[in-house]
N, C-alpha and C positions, 0 to 999 in steps of 0.2 A: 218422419217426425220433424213438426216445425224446431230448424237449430238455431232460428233467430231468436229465439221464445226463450229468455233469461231468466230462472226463476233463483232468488236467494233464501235461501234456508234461516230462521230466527231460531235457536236455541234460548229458553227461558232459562236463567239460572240462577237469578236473585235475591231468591227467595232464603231468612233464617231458618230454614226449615225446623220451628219451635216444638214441635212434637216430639220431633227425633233424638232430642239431648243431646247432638254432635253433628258437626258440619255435612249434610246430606251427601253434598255434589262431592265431595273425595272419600266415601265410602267405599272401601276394595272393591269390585265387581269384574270377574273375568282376569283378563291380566291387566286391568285396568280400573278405572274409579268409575263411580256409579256415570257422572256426568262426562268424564274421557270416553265412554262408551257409548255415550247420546253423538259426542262430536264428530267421532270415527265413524257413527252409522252414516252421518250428515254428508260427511265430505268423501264416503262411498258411493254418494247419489250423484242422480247427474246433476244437482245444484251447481250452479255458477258460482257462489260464494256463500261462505258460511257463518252467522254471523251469531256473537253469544252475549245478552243480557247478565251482568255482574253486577250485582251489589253490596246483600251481607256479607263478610267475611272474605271478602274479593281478594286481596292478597294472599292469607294463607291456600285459595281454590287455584288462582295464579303459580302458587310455588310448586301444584302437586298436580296439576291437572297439566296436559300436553296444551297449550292452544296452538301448534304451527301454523297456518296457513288461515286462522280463523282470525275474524275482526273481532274486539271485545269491544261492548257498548256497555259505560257505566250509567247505572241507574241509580244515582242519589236518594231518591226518593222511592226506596224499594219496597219500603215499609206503606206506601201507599198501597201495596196489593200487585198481582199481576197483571192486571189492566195498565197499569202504568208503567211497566217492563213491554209489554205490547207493545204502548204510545210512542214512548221513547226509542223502540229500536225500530219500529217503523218511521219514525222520524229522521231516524241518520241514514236509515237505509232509503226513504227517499228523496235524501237530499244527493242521489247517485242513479239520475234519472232511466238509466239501462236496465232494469229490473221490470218485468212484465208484471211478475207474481211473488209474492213471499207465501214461505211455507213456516207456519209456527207451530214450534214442538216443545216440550218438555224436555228436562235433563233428568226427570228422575221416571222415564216408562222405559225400562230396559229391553223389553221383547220387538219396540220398532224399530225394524229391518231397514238397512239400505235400499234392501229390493219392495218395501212396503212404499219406501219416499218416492222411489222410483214410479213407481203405478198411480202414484198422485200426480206425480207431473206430467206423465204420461197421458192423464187423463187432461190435464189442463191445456196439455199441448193439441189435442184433440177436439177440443171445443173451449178456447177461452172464456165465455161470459159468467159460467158456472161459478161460487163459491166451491172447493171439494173438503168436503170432513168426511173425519172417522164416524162408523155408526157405534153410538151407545144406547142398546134396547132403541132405538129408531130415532134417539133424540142426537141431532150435530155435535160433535166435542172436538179437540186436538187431537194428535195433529191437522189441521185444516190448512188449505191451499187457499188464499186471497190476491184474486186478480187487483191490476194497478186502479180501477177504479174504486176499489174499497178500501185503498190506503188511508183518504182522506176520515173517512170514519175510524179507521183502524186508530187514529194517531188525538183520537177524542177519548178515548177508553180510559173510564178510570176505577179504580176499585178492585176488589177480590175477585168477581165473576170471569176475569179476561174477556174471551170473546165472544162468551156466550148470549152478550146482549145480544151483537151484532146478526150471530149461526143463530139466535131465536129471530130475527124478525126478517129472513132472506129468506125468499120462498125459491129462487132457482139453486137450491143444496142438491150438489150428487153427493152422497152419501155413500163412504166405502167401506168396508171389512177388513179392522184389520186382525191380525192373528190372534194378539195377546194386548189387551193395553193398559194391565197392571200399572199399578204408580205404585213409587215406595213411599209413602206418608206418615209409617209411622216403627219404633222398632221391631214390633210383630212383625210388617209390610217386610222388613228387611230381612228378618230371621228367613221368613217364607222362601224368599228370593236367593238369600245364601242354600238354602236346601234343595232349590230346583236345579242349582248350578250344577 
């Protein structure tokens, strides 16, 4: 496998998650919080660096969430949507030109595995030119693997859709399986989640 082939991991986290009545990303999960368990999957992988979008409620997710070894990129402007958590952490993390690939994921899809991150970069390391996304019913979604040529689009993104302009109008998509890609959205999302545990 190419070891030259850098890929950094984006964790989204900045979102008020307004649905939910209460701060999403430090919701108990495991022995850990909903978004400490996005992190730990992260820097399980073989990612090079790990890096976390913050916005809402940054402080009190900082008091209670583990960040060690992870970068935290604040997103001011969080409320513009996750497109611009995207823009923004692919902007710091291009200004650190050693990164082949960035892989952006969620802090609130609990069932993606280390070993799920892993078979994406795996695949990237395999044949670069490729965008790689998760399949949903056939249509591209997060986590997705973005080679360095589609930084510069990446770092255009604005609005609620995140990446999905982009994974809509790329015709070279590998498209992968992952297990489970549940998201907690809402407190139903959570109660379900607390039951499967």
């Amino acid at each position: 496998m190419g070891t030259n082939f850098k890929t950094a991991i984006l964790v989204l986290a900045a979102g008020a998650s307004s649905r939910m009545n209460e701060i999403k990303q430090v919701l108990p999960y495991k022995d850990s919080t909903l978004l400490g368990n996005a992190l730990k999957m992260a820097k399980m992988s073989k990612s090079a660096q790990v890096f976390c979008v913050l916005g809402a409620n940054k402080d009190e997710i900082q008091q209670k969430v583990d960040f060690l070894d992870i970068e935290i990129i604040e997103n001011k402007e969080w409320n513009d949507g996750l497109g611009k958590s995207i823009a923004v952490g692919v902007a710091t993390i291009q200004k650190n030109s050693e990164y082949n690939s960035i892989l952006v994921m969620l802090g609130d899809q609990p069932f993606i595995t280390s070993r799920y991150l892993d078979k994406m970069i795996s695949k990237f390391n395999e044949n670069q030119s490729p965008v790689i996304a998760t399949n949903y019913s056939g249509k591209p979604g997060v986590p997705a693997l973005f080679p360095q040529k589609n930084f510069s689009e990446l770092v255009k993104i604005s609005g609620d859709s995140g990446a999905k302009s982009i994974l809509k109008n790329h015709a070279n998509i590998i498209k992968l399986e992952a297990e489970n890609t549940f998201d907690v959205d809402s407190p139903e999302d959570y109660k379900k989640l607390c039951s499967e545990v």
